[in-house]
C-alpha positions, 0 to 999 in steps of 0.5 A: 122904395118909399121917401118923404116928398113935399105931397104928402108923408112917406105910405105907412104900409104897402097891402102886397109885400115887395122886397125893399131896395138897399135904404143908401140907394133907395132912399136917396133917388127919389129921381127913379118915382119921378121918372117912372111917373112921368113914364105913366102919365105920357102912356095914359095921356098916348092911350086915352085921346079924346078922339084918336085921328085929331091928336096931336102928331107927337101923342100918337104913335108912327105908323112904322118906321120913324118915331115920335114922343109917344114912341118913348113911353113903352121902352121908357117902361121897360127901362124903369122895370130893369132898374126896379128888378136891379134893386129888387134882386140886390135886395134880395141878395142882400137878405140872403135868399137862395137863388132857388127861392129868387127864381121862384118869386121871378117867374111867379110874378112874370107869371102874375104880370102876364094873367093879369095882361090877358085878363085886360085884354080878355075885359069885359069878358062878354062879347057885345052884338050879333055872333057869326053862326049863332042866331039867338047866342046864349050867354055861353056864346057871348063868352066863348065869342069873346074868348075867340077874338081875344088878344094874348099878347099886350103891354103887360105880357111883353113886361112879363116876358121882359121882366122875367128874362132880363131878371134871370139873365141878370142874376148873379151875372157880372156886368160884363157878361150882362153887356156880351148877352145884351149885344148879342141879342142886340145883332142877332136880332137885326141879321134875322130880321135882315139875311134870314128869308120870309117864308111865302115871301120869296124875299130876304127880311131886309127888302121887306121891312118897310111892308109891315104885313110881311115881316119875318116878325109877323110871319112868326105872329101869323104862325103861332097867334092867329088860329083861324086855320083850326076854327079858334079865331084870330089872337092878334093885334085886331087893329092889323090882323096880320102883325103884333106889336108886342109880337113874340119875335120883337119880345127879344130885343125887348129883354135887352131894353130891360136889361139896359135899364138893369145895368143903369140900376148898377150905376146908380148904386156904384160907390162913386159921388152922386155927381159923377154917376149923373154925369156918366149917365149923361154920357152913356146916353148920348152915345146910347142914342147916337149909336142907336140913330146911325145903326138906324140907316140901316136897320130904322128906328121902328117900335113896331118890330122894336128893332135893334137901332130903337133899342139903343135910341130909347135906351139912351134917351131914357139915360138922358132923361133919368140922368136930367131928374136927377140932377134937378131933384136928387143933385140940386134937391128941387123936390116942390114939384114932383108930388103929382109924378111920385103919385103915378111913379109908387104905384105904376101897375095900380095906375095902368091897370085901373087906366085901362079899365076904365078906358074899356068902360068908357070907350065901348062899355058905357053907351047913351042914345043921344040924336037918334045915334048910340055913343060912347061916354068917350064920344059923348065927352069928346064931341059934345062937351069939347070939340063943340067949341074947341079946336079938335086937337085940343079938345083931344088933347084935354080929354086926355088931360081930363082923364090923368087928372081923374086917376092922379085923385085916385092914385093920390088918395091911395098914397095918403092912405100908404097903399101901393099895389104890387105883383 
């Protein structure tokens, strides 16, 4: 999509080709930038804290069931992808693509948006000490360490997975039928989850979901990601070793996130006034996310095993939220603040892939000795240029700030030149 907001003027040309939204819809919400950029500057101001243990409790995930601002983002991602693969493939349509050629271009970018996951989680592709079993290692061995302990799956995987089963799901398909795939997903997920026993458990799933170690979702985890039964290393989530978030189990009820969020791209495009498909915007949130909290007594509002009932709650606050953008840039035209998000939201998978990047560098890679003790430039920013005299909350909290400022100069002077990356 490409408008003219107040930061700048409209990119001259994009260096990846991409399939344009329809000119009556694509131009006229801008809402959609903005809300996709402020969905990128919460996630880089969630992953990068100054210091992990003294942020601020809404900027940090639940350890488990329950949720928290921060437990926004992830979902609210996934329903701006619906949304962008609504237009894509109504675009698509529109040019008369063959639905042999449509698929092609799905699953090749699914595809591309999966490698390019692994290959961030597999960065710097080295790994850094001593080796187990390997008193002098060799280069090769530093590789092959790293190889080993490498996550497969992550944000971008999920977005893949996500992306290419809500696209295929969704192409073609009447909306009624997006509707009967999507609750369906939706309730078969929650009675796995529930009524099916945990092997090794000796336990039906509903007794075990506030163990997270002990899930049929991290059983499944177990069984197809750690390979250290066969001498191949552990391939999940290292900071729990026995679930995955972005586990594959929980990649379901994912694809209906981003189907809701297709379905929120039809709306939009309906032939109805501007003010009326906000309003039912509006509407279809609030019940989207009281459905979502009374489903969550029984099956709790979890972004971990992305359960059915936070499914609905996100959804519908992401209906809410969009619906509230709109309405103040898109409705009422009040467009003089919304440079910095446009500047996040036209080049989403520049900012988190470049974020990520340099949060690697800056956490682990980059390293001084100072007092006798090896920090990272993180720490050394973090404890010694602000935590020395501020509040340790904040100092984190200012770091954070520190680091969406430096990728909005990048992203901004990326804008200006008209360059917008895309997979």
């Amino acid at each position: 999509m490409s408008a003219t907001y107040p930061m700048t003027s409209a990119p001259r040309r994009e260096s990846v080709p991409s399939a344009a939204a329809p000119p009556n819809l694509a131009s006229r919400f801008a809402s959609l930038d903005v809300f996709r950029g402020l969905t990128i500057i919460g996630m880089l101001l969630v992953n990068n804290p100054g210091d992990a243990g003294a942020a601020y409790g809404e900027l940090r995930h639940s350890a488990w069931s329950g949720w928290s601002l921060a437990d926004l983002i992830f979902p609210f991602f996934l329903f701006a992808v619906g949304i962008t693969t609504h237009l894509s493939l109504r675009g698509r349509a529109a040019r008369g693509d063959t639905d042999a050629t449509v698929r092609r271009q799905i699953f090749r970018r699914g595809a591309l948006i999966f490698a390019v996951g692994f290959l961030l989680n597999w960065f710097p592709f080295y790994q850094y000490g001593a080796i187990a079993g390997h008193p002098s290692p060799s280069f090769l061995d530093h590789v092959l360490g790293r190889l080993e302990e490498v996550r497969f799956l992550g944000v971008l995987q999920r977005i893949g997975l996500a992306y290419v089963a809500a696209a295929v799901l969704t192409w073609r398909a009447p909306t009624r039928r997006v509707v009967a795939t999507v609750v369906p997903l939706l309730i078969g997920y929650w009675l796995a989850l529930t009524l099916l026993p945990v092997p090794g458990e000796g336990a039906v799933g509903a007794r075990l979901l506030d163990a997270p170690g002990h899930t049929l979702a991290a059983w499944v985890d177990r069984l197809t990601l750690d390979w250290s039964r066969f001498g191949l290393g552990n391939h999940i989530w290292q900071s729990s070793a026995v679930y995955d978030p972005e586990g594959l189990i929980s990649t379901i009820p994912a694809v209906a996130t981003t189907m809701i969020g297709v379905l929120v791209g039809r709306w939009l495009g309906a032939v109805r006034s501007l003010g009326d498909r906000v309003h039912g915007l509006i509407a279809a949130g609030a019940l989207l996310a009281a459905a979502g909290l009374l489903w969550g007594t029984i099956f709790p509002i979890n972004k971990n095993l992305w359960s059915s009932s936070y499914v609905l709650f996100t959804g519908g606050v992401g209906c809410i939220l969009l619906a509230t953008i709109a309405w103040v840039v898109d409705l009422r035209k009040w467009r003089s603040w919304i440079g910095p998000f446009v500047a996040f939201g036209i080049n989403p998978i520049t900012a988190y892939i470049g974020s990520e990047l340099t949060a690697v560098l800056l956490n682990s890679t980059i390293k001084l000795r100072v007092g006798g003790r090896l920090q990272s430039a993180r720490e050394l920013i973090d404890e010694r240029l602000l935590a020395s005299w501020l509040d340790p909350r904040l100092a984190s909290l200012i770091y954070s700030l520190m680091f969406v400022a430096l990728w909005y100069v990048l992203l901004r002077v990326l804008y200006r030149r008209g360059m917008l990356f895309k997979i």
